[in-house]
C-alpha positions as CSV (number, residue, x, y, z in Angstrom):
1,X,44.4,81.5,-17.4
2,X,41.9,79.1,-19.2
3,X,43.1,76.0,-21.2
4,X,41.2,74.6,-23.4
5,X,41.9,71.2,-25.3
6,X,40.3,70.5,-28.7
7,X,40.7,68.3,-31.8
8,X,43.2,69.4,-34.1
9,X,41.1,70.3,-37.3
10,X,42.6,73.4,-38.0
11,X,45.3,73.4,-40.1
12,X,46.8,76.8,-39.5
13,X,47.0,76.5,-36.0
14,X,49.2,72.9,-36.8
15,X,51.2,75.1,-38.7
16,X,52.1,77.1,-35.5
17,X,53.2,74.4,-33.8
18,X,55.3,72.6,-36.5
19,X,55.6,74.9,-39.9
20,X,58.7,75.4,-40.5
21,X,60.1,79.0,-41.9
22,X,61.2,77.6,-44.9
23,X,58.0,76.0,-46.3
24,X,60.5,73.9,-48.0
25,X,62.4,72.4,-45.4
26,X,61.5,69.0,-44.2
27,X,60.0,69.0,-40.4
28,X,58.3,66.5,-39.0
29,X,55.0,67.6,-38.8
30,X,54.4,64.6,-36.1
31,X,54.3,62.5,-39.3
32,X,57.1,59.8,-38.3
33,X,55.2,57.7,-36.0
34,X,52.2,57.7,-38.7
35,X,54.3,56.4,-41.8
36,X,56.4,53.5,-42.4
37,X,60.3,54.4,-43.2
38,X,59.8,54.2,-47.0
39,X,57.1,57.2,-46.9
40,X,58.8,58.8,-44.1
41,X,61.5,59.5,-46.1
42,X,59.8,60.0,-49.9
43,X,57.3,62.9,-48.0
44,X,59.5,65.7,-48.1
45,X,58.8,69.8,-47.9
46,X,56.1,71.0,-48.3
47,X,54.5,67.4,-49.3
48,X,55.0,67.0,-45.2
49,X,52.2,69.9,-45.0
50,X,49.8,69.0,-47.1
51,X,49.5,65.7,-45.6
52,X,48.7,67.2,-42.1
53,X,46.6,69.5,-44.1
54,X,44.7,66.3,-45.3
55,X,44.7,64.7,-42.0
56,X,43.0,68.0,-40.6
57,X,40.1,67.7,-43.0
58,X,39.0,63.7,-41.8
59,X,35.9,63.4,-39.0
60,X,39.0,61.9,-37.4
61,X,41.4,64.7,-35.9
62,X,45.0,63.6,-36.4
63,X,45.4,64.9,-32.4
64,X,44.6,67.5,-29.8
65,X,45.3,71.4,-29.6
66,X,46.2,73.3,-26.4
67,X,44.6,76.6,-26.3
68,X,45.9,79.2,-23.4
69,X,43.4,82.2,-23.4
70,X,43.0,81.4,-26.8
71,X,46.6,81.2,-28.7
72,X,47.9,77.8,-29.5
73,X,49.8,76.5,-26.4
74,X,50.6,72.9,-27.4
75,X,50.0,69.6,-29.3
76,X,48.9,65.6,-28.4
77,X,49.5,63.2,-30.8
78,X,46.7,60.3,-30.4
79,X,45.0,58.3,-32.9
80,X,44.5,54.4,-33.0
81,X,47.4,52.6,-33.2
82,X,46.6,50.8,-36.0
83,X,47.0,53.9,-38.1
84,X,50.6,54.6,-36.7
85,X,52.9,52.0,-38.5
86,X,56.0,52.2,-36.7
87,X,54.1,51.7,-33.3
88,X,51.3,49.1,-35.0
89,X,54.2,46.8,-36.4
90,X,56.9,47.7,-33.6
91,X,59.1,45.0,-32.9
92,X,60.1,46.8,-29.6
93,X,57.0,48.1,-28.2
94,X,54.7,44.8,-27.1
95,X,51.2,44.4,-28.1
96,X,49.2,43.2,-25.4
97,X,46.2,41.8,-26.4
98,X,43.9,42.1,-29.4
99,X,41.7,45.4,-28.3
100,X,41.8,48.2,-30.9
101,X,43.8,50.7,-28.7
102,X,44.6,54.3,-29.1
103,X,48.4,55.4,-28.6
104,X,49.2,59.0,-27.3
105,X,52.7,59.1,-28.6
106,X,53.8,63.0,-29.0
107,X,53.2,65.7,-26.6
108,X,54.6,69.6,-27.5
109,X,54.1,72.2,-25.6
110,X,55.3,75.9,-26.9
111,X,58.0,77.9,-26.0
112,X,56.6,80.5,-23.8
113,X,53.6,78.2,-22.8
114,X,55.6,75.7,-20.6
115,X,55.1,75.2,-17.1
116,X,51.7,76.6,-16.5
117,X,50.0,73.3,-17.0
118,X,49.8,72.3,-20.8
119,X,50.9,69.1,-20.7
120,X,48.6,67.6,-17.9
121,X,45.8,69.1,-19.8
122,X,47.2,68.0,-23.5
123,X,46.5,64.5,-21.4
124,X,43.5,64.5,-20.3
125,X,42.0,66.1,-23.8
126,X,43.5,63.8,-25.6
127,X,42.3,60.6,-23.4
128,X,38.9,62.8,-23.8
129,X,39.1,62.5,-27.8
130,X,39.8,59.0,-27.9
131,X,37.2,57.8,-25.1
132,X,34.7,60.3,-27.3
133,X,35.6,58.6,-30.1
134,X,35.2,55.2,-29.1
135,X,38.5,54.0,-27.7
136,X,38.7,51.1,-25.1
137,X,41.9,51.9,-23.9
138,X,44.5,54.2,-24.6
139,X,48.5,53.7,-24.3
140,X,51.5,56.0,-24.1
141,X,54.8,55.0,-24.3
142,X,57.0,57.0,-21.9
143,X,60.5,57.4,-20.1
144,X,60.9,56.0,-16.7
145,X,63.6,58.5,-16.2
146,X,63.0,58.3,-12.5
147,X,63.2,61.5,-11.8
148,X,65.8,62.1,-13.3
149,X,66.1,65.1,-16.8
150,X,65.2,64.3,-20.0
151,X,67.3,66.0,-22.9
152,X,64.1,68.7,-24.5
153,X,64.6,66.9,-28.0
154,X,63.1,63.6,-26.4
155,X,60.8,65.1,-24.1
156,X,58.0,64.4,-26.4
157,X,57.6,60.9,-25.3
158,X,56.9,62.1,-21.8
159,X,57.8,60.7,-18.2
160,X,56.1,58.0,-16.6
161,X,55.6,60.3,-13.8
162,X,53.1,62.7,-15.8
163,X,51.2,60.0,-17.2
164,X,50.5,58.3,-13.3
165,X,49.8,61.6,-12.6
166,X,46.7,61.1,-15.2
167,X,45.7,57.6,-14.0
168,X,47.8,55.6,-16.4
169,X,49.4,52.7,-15.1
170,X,52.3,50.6,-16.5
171,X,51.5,47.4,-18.0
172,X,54.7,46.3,-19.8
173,X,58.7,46.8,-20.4
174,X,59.2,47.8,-23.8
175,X,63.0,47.3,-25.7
176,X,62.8,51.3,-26.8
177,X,64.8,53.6,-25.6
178,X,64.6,57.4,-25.8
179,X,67.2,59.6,-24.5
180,X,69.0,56.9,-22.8
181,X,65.7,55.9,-20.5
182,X,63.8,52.7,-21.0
183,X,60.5,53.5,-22.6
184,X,57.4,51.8,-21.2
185,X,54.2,50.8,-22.2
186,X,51.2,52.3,-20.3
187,X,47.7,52.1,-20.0
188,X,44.3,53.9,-19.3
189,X,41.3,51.4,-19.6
190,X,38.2,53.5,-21.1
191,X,35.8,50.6,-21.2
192,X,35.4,47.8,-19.2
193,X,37.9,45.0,-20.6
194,X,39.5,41.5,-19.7
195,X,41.9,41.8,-16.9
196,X,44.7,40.8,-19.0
197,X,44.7,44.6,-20.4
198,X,44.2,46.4,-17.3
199,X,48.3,46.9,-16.7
């Protein structure tokens, strides 16, 4: 099995991971943590798509795509942070410092795809992207679920586990809570950078 991680240009291959049947029906689209409340909630059916659809076309991919022997395994959500609202004006989640950072906040794998090694490689494509693409550093916000199972509707987040796996380390308590687990704030330094942002 080969697994191959690549921006997320194509449109119709987001729409295999997040189209809903009913082109309709309002579905995330891993827009939530891109748009502040007011937008959230005026972007509805198949609005929803046409913004991912718009996001698709920029030089700037709006994430990475998983590809298992060449179907569409499963989704990373990373940009800079400064283009996610809720996360670049959280109240919750710390900024640490001034540096222009990157967040990874959504990873998806598949039904049918899980468990042969999406996710670890979701993580390293996407820290690829953003390193490519300029990126001094690059957070993710996490459970520290210790072990312990995370309800499947959460699990997007991802463990603080899987992200030490990937050489992130934690550099901050955060007030968020996902699933009933603390979220934290981790980091992978890209560049070389003050010690203050090293975690």
């Amino acid at each position: 099995m080969t697994i191959d991680v690549s921006p997320a240009h194509d449109f119709d291959e987001m729409a295999t991971m997040f189209a809903p049947k009913k082109p309709e029906s309002s579905v995330c689209w891993c827009l939530s943590w891109r748009l502040d409340s007011k937008q959230n909630r005026a972007l509805t059916g198949a609005a929803r798509a046409d913004k991912v659809r718009e996001l698709c076309a920029r030089k700037l991919a709006p994430g990475v795509l998983a590809h298992l022997d060449g179907e569409v395994a499963g989704w990373a959500g990373i940009a800079p942070r400064s283009e996610l609202h809720p996360f670049a004006t959280s109240r919750k989640i710390p900024h640490l410092d001034d540096l222009p950072v990157w967040s990874l906040w959504c990873l998806r794998v598949r039904p049918g795809y899980r468990k042969q090694g999406v996710t670890p490689a979701l993580i390293a494509g996407a820290v690829d992207y953003a390193r490519a693409s300029g990126a001094p550093c690059v957070e993710s916000y996490p459970v520290d679920n210790d072990g312990q199972r995370v309800d499947l509707t959460m699990a997007y987040v991802g463990t603080r586990t899987m992200f030490e796996r990937a050489g992130f380390t934690k550099a901050a308590d955060t007030d968020s809570v996902a699933g009933g687990f603390p979220r934290i704030l981790m980091r992978l330094m890209l560049t070389d950078a003050p010690a203050a942002c090293s975690g």
